[in-house]
C-alpha positions as CSV (number, residue, x, y, z in Angstrom):
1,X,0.0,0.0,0.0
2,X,3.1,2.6,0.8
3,X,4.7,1.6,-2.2
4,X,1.5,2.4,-4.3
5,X,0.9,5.4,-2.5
6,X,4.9,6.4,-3.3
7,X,4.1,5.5,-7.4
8,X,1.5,7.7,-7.5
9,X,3.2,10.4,-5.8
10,X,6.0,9.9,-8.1
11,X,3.7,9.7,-11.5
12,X,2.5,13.1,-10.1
13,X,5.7,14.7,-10.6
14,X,5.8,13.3,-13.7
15,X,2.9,13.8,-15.2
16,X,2.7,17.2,-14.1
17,X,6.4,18.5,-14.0
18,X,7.3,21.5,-12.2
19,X,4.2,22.6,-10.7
20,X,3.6,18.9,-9.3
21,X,7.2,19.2,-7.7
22,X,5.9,22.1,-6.5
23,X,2.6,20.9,-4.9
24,X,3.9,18.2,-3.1
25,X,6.8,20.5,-1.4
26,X,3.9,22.7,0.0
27,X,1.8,19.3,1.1
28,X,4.9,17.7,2.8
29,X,5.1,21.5,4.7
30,X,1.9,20.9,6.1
31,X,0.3,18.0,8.0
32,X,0.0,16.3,4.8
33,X,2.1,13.1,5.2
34,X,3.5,13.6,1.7
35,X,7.0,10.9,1.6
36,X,10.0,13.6,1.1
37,X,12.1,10.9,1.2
38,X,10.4,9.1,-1.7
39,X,9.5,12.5,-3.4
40,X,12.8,14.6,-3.7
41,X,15.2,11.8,-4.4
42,X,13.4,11.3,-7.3
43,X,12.7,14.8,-8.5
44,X,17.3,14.6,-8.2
45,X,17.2,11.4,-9.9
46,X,15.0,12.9,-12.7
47,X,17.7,16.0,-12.9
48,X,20.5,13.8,-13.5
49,X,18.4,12.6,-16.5
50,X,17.7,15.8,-17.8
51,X,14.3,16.0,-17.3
52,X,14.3,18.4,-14.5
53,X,16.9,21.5,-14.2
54,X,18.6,20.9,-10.8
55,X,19.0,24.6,-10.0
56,X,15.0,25.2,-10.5
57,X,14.1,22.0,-7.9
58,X,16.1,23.4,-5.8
59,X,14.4,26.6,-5.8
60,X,11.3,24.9,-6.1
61,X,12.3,23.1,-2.9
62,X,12.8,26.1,-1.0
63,X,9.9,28.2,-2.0
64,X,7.5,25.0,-1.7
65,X,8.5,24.8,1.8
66,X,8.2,28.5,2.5
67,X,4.8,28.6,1.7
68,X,3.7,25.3,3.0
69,X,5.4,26.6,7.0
70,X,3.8,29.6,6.1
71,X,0.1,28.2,5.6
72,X,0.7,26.1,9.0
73,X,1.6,29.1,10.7
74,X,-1.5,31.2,9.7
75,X,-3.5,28.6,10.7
76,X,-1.7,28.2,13.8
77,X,-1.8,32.0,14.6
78,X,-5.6,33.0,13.3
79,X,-7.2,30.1,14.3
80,X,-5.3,27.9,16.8
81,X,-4.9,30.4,19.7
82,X,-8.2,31.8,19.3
83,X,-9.2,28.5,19.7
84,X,-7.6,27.6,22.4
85,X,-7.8,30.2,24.3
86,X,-12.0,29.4,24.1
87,X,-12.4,25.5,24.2
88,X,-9.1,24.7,25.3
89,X,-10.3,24.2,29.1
90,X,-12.1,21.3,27.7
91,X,-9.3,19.6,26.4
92,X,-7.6,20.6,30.0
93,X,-5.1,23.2,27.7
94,X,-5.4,26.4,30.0
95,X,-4.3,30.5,28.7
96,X,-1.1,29.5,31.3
97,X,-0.5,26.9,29.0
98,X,-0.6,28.8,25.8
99,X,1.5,31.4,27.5
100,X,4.4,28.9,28.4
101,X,4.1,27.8,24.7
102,X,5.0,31.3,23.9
103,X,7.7,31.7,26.2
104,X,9.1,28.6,25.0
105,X,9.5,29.8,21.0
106,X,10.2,32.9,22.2
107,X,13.5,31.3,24.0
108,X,13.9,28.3,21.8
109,X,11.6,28.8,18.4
110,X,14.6,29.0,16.6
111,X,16.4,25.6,17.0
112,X,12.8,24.3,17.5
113,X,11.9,24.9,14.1
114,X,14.9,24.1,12.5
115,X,15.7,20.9,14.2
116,X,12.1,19.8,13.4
117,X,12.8,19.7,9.9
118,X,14.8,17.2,9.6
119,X,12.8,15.2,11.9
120,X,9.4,12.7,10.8
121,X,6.5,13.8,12.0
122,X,7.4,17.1,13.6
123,X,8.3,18.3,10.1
124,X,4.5,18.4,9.1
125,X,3.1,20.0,12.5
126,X,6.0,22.2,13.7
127,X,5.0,25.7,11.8
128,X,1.7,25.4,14.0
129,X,2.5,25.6,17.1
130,X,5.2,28.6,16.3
131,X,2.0,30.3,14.5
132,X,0.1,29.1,18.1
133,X,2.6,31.0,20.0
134,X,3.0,34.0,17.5
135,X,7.1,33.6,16.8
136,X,8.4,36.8,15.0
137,X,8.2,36.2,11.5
138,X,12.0,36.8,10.4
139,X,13.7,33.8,12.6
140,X,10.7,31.4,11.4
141,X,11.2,32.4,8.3
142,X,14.9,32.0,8.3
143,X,15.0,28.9,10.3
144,X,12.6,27.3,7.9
145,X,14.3,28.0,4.6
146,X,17.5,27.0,6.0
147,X,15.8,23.5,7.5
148,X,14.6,22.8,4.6
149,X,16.9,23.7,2.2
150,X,19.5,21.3,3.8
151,X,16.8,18.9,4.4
152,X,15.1,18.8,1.0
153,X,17.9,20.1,-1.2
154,X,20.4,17.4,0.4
155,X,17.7,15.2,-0.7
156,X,17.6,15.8,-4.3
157,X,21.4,16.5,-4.5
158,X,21.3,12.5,-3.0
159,X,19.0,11.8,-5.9
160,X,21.3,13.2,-8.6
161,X,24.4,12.1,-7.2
162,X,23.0,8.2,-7.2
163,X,21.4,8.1,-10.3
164,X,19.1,5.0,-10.8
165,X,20.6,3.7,-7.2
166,X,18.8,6.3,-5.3
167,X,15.4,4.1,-4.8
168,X,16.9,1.6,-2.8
169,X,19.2,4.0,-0.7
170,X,15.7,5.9,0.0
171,X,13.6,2.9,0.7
172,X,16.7,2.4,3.5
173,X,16.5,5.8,4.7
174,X,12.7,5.0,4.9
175,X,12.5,2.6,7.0
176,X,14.8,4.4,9.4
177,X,12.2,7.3,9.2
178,X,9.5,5.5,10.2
179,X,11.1,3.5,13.3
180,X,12.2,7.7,14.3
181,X,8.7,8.6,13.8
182,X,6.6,5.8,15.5
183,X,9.1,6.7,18.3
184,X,8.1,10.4,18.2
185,X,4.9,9.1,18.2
186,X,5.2,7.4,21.3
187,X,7.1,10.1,23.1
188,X,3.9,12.6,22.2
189,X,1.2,9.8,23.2
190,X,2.6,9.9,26.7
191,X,3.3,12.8,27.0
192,X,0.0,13.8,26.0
193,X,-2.0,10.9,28.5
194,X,0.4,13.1,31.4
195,X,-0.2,16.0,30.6
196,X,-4.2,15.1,30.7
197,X,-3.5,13.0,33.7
198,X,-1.6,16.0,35.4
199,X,-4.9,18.5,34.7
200,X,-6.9,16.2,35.9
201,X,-5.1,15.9,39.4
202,X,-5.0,19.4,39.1
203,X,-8.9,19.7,39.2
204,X,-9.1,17.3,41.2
205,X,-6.9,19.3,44.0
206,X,-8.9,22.2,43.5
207,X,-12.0,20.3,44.2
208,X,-11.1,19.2,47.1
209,X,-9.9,22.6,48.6
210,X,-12.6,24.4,47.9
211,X,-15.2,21.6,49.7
């Protein structure tokens, strides 16, 4: 089913060229699970055959990325905080919360965000959260072409560089992705089911106190 999912990804770009290059780099910016690993190898390996200009994916790359972060971010600043900041008691996220968020990007939002590029899972979600707690525009902007500049552009120089070879390198590199992103998985599960648990004490404490 992956591998189906990864053809058809693939016969996008090459059915559709540029622009489907260029789709696919906004998706995998989002919380789209688009494959970069399966997607810019083989936009390189299509370069070294001269169906693809290897300074324009590149470019391509970094733009695609640009505005994918910069989708995530408006929807984490106009709409996540907002709503947060009105049903987020019932999903025991209070306004402390959102404000320690803040501080937190405010401090780190800069290795945050360029860290997560490289990394599964957090690649897709990370702009909304720095949209959630309003990072300045210029670092996330900066952090994010740089991120994934290295991160997709090493991807498609890997492509070119290996030629036909680069499908089995990146179905390697795949698998290590996906153990690194159950594991991220696993890491935000629990610390999601403490941080619910931890509320819950919380109210529970209050409760009590004021009997």
């Amino acid at each position: 089913m992956l591998q189906d999912f990864a053809h058809a990804v693939q016969g996008l770009v090459v059915d559709l060229g540029y622009p489907g290059l260029f789709i696919l780099i906004v998706l995998e910016s989002t919380m789209v699970p688009i494959p970069s690993l399966l997607v810019m190898p083989f936009a390189g390996y299509l370069a070294s055959q001269g169906h693809f200009s290897l300074p324009v994916i590149l470019i391509i790359n970094s733009t695609g990325a640009l505005l994918g972060s910069a989708l995530s971010y408006w929807l984490g600043a106009a709409g996540g905080k907002p709503l947060l900041l009105k049903y987020g008691k019932y999903v025991f996220v209070r306004p402390k919360d959102i404000e320690k968020t803040e501080e937190f990007f405010a401090k780190h939002g800069k290795w945050t965000v360029l860290i997560g590029r490289f990394l599964p899972v957090v690649r897709h979600i990370i702009s909304i959260p720095a949209g959630v707690a309003r990072m300045p525009l210029i670092p996330f902007f900066t952090q994010t072409f740089i991120g994934s500049t290295l991160w997709g552009g090493g991807l498609m120089l890997m492509g070119y560089g290996l030629g036909a070879r680069w499908e089995a390198i990146a179905a390697q590199a795949k698998k290590v992705d996906l153990l690194i992103a159950v594991g991220i998985v696993l890491v935000l599960v629990a610390v999601g089911v403490r941080f619910i648990l931890k509320r819950r004490r919380e109210r529970a404490n209050n409760t009590n106190s004021s009997v």
